[in-house]
Backbone bond lengths (Angstrom), bond angles and torsions (degrees), N, CA, C in turn:
res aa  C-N    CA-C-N  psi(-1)  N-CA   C-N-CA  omega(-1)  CA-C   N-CA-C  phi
1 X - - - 1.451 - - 1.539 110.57 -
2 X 1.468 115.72 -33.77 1.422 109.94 -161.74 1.481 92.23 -91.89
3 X 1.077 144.28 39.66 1.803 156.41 -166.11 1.389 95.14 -136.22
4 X 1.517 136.19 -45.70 0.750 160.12 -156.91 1.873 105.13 -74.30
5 X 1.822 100.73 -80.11 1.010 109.57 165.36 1.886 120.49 -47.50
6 X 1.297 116.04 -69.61 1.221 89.40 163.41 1.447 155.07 -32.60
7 X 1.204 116.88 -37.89 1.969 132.37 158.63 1.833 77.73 -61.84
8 X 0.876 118.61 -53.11 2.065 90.71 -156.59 1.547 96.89 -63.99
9 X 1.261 145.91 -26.28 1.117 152.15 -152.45 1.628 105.61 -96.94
10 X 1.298 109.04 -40.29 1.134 133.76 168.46 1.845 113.42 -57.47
11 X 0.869 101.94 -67.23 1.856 116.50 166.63 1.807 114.74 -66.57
12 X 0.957 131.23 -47.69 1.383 124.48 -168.10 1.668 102.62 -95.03
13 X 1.227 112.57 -4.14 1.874 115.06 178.37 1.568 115.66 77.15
14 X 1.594 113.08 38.56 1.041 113.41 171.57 1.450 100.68 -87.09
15 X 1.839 100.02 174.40 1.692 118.99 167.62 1.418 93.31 -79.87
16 X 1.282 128.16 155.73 0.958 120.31 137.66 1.599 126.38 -137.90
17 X 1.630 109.74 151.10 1.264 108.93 -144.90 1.804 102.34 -112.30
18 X 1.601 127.39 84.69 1.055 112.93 173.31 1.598 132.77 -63.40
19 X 1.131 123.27 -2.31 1.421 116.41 171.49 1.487 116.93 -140.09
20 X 1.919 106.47 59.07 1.607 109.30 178.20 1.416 98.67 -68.64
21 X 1.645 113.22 149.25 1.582 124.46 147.50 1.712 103.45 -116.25
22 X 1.429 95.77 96.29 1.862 96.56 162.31 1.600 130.12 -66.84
23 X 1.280 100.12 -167.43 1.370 92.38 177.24 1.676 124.04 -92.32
24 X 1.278 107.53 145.56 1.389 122.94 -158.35 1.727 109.76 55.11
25 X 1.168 115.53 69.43 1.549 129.01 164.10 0.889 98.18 -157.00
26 X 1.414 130.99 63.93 1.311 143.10 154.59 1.909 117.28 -14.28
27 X 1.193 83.80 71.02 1.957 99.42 173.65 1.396 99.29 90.49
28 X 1.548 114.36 -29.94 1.745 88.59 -162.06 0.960 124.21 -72.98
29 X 1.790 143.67 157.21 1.164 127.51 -131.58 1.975 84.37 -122.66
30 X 1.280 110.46 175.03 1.618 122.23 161.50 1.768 101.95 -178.60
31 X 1.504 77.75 164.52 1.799 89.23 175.34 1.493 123.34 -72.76
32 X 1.423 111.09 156.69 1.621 113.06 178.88 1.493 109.91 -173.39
33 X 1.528 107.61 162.42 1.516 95.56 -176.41 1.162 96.85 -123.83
34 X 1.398 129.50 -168.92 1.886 135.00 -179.49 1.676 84.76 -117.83
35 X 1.299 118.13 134.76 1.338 136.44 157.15 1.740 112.49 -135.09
36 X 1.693 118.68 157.11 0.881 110.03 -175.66 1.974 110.84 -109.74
37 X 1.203 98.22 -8.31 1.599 106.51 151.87 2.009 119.37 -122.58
38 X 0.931 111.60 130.97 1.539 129.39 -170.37 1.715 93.86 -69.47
39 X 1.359 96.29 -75.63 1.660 87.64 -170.25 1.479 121.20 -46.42
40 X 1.217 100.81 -62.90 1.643 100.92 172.42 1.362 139.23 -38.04
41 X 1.603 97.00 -39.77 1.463 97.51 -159.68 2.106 86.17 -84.11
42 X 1.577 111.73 -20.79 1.512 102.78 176.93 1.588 118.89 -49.31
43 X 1.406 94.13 -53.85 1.381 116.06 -172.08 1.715 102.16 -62.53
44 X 0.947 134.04 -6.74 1.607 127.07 -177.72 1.142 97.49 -88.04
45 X 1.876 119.07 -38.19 1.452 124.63 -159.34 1.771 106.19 -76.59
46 X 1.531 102.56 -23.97 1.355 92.05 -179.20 1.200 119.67 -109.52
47 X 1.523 129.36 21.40 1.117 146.29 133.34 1.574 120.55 -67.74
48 X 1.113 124.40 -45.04 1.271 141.42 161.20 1.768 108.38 -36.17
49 X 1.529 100.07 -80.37 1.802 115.25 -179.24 1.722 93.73 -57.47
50 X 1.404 146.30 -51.11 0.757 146.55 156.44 1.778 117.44 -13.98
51 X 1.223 116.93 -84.07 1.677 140.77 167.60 1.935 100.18 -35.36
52 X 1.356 96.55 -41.49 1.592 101.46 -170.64 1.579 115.23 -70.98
53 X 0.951 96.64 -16.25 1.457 100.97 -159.01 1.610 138.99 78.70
54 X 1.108 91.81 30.40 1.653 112.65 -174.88 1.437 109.81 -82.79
55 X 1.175 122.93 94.37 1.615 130.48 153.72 1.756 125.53 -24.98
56 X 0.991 116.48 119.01 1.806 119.05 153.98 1.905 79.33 76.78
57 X 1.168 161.56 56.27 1.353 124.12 174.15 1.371 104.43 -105.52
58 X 1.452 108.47 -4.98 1.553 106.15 154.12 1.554 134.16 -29.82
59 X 1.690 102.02 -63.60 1.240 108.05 163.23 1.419 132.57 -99.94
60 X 1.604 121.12 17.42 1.265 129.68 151.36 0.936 127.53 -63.99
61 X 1.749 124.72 -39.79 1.247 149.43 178.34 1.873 89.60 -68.21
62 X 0.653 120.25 -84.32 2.010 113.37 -153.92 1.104 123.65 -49.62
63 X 1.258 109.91 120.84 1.304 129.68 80.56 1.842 76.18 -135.73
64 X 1.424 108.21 122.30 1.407 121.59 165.41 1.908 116.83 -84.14
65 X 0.863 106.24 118.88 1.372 103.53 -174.26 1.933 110.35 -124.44
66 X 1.499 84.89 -178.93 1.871 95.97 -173.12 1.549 118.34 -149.57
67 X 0.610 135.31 158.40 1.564 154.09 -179.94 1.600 109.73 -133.58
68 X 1.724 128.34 121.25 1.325 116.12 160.35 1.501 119.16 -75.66
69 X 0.967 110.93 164.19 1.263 118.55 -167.95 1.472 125.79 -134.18
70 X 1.709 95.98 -3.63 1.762 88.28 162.06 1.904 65.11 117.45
71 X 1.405 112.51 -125.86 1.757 133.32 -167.92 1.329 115.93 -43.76
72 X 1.928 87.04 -47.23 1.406 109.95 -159.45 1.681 118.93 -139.03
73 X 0.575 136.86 -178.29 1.690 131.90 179.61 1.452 115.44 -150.85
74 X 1.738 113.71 158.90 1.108 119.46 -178.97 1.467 121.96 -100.60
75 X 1.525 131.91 115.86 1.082 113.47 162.12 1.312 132.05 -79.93
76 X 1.342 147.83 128.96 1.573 146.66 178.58 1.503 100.10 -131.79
77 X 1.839 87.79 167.47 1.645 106.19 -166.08 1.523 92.86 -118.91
78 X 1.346 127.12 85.13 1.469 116.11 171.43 1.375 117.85 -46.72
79 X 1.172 144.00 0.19 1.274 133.10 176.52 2.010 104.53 -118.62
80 X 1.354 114.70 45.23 1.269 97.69 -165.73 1.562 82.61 -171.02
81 X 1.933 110.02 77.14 1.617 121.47 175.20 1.439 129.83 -58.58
């Protein structure tokens, strides 16, 4: 999945962030990108994994989470290193 997300990050001009630690994940690390709308930029990703042919990423993706960031914010998938 996190191969996945990257090509989407890669194509739509996101950052992307292979080793976020959010809050309350005490160090452990996962992927995420910086977007400046949450919903949207979700909904591209699962059109994207969608287009790809990616199975189940409905529930690969959750628990979808965020961090603000001041402009912009990060979304990451704590369960997806």
């Amino acid at each position: 999945m996190r191969k996945y997300i990257k090509e989407f990050c890669e194509e739509y001009e996101y950052y992307f962030y292979s080793d976020y630690s959010g809050r309350g994940m005490f160090g452990k690390q996962c992927c995420g990108f910086v977007c400046s709308n949450m919903c949207q930029s979700v909904i591209e990703l699962c059109g994207f994994l969608s287009q790809s042919g990616v199975e189940g990423f409905e529930k690969k993706l959750i628990p979808v989470c965020y961090d603000n960031m001041g402009k912009d914010m990060i979304v990451y998938f704590p369960n997806i290193s």
